[in-house]
C-alpha positions, -999 to +999 in steps of 0.1 A: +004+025+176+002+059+165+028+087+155+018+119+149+042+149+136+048+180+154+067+214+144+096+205+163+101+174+135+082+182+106+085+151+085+060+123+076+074+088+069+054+055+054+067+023+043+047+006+019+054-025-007+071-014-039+042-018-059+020-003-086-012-009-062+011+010-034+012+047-058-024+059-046-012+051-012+010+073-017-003+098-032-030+095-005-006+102+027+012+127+008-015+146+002-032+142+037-001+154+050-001+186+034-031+194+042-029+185+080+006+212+077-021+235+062-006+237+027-030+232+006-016+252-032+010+224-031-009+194-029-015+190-067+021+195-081+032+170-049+004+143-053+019+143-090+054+141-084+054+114-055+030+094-079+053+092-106+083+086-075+067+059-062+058+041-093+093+050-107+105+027-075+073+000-076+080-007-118+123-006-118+139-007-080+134-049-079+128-038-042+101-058-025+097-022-002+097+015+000+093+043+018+078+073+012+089+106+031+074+144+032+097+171+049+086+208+056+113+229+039+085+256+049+073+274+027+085+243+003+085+204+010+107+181+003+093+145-010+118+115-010+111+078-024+141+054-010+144+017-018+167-010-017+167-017-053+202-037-067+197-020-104+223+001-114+227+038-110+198+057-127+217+078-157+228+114-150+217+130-176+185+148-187+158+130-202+139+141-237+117+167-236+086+153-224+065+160-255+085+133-272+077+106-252+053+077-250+029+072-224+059+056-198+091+072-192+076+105-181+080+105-150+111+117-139+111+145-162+078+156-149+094+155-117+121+178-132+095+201-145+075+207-111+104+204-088+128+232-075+157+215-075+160+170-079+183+144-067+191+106-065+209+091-035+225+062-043+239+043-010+255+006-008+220-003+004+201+013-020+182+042-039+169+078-027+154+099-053+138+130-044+124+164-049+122+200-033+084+219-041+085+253-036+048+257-043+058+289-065+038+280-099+071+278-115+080+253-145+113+246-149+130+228-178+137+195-181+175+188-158+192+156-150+190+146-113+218+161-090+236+124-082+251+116-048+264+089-030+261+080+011+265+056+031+240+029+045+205+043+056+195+039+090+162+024+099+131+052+108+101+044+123+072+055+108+055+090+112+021+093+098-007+121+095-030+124+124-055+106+106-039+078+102-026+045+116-005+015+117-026-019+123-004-049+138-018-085+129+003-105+153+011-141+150-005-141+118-008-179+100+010-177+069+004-200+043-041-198+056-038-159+052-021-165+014-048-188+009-076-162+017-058-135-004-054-154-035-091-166-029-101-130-029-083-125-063-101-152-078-137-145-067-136-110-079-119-124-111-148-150-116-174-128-110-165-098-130-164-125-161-196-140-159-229-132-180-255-123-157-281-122-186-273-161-190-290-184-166-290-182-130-257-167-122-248-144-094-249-111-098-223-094-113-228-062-088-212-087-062-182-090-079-181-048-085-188-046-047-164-063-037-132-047-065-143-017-055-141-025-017-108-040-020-092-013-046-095+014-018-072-002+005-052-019-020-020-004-010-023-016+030-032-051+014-005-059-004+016-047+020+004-070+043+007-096+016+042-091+006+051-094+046+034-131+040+049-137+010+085-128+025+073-149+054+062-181+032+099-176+013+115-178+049+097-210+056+079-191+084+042-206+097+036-171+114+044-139+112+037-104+124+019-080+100+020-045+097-001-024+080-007+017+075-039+034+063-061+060+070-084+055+097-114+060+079-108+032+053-112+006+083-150+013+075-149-011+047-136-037+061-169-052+073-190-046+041-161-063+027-162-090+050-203-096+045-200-093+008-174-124+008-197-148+030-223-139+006-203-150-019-197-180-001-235-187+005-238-188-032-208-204-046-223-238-047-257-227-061-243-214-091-208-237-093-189-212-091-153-223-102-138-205-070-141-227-042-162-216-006-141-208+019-134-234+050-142-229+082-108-217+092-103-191+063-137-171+073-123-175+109-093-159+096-108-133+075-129-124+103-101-118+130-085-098+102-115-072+100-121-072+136-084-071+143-078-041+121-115-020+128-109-022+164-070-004+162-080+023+139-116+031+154-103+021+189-070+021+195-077-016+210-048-039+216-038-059+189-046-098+195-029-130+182-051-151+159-050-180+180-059-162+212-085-145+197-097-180+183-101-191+216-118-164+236-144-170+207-145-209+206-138-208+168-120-240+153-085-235+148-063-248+123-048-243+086-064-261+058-049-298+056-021-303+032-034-312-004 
């Protein structure tokens, strides 16, 4: 399902998982979506503020989510971060100069430097914190946030660039996908440690492949795997998955995809400590990139595993209990 913005409601809207892997995300749709609303001179001091928004929310909201939001003030935009963090009330009052601090703490001051005018929301609910760009050149010095309180957001569906698109994995196995994303963890792990110079070994270019293959679409991963994780907590054994990205990225998927069966092909020749996958997880991991190529390339339907399974005569089922 796509959404695309027109002048009549000029804002962009993502949700993504509060986390550090989710800040080139977006930076990425922030960024895109200036430059679809042909403004191009703001695109630096915005990709910097809504980086240092976005992590603000990933490293201290305690919010498992968080959406990201663009607004054409034209000329100027405005960016927003909002989560549903329980911490308290960020302080109203300026920070220290930003030459006297470390390498964290910068970032709302930064945001204070580059930004017009700067807010936080706070709401029974949670957190807004945000930031007018006037795209003027201007520094300004370092203020305290303009604090105000509301009332309980209501829920927005998502609004994205032209370019990109939301990917729906329905009926999704829960604890089989976990397993293939924590397997994925450990093979790039593994192979990024071991001494290719030493013995037979797989070669450690596998391992880079496959980092830098999954470091690209980090963001739409974890999001996916904090929707299982939420799932797994619930006691769920499926759930639907959601997941936003540029179109393009859906190109990696299959390299991705071949470079893991590799892997597989030589796990037991070199005894690897990270186990080959079972029948059901490459099943899995292969409705996932088909699943997810076909909507952004195709717009095709989205299709339940377990259908899917069976229009291709794969075997179905999770692994068996340990």
């Amino acid at each position: 399902m796509i959404s695309v913005p027109d002048r009549g409601r000029p804002e962009l809207r993502v949700r993504l998982a509060a986390e550090t892997a989710s800040v080139p995300g977006a930076r990425r749709f922030v960024t895109d979506g200036l430059l679809e609303w042909d403004r191009p001179h703001l695109v630096d001091d915005a990709a910097l503020c809504i980086t240092e928004m976005a992590a603000n929310s990933a490293l201290h909201s305690g919010s498992p989510y968080m959406q990201v939001r663009m607004r054409d003030l034209e000329p100027g935009i405005r960016l927003s971060v909002e989560d549903d963090g329980a911490l308290i009330p960020l302080p109203a009052v300026a920070p220290p100069p930003i030459e006297s601090q470390g390498t964290t703490g910068r970032g709302l001051a930064i945001v204070s430097v580059l930004a017009k005018s700067w807010g936080i929301e706070e709401r029974v609910d949670g957190r807004r914190i945000w930031a007018d760009l006037a795209g003027d050149g201007v520094e300004h010095d370092v203020r305290p946030p303009r604090v105000e309180y509301g009332d309980q957001a209501m829920p927005e569906p998502i609004v994205l660039p032209a370019d990109w698109v939301t990917v729906r994995l329905p009926a999704c196995p829960v604890r089989l996908g976990l397993q293939i994303d924590q397997r994925l963890d450990d093979l790039v792990r593994e192979l990024q440690l071991i001494d290719s110079d030493d013995g037979p070994t797989p070669p450690r270019e596998l391992g880079q492949l496959i980092e830098r293959l999954v470091t690209r679409p980090a963001f739409a991963r974890h999001m996916g795997r904090r929707i299982a994780l939420d799932a797994a907590a619930a006691g769920l054994e499926y759930v639907d998955i959601e997941m936003t990205l540029p179109r393009e990225m859906a190109s990696l998927l299959p390299e991705l995809l071949a470079a893991d069966n590799l892997a597989d092909e030589i796990s037991e020749t070199h005894q690897l400590l990270t186990l080959r996958s079972t029948p059901e997880m490459v099943s899995l991991r292969t409705w996932f990139t088909e699943s997810i190529v076909g909507q952004a390339e195709e717009d095709a339907d989205p299709v339940p595993y377990e259908e899917w399974a069976r229009a291709r005569g794969d075997s179905r089922g999770e692994a068996s209990p340990s």
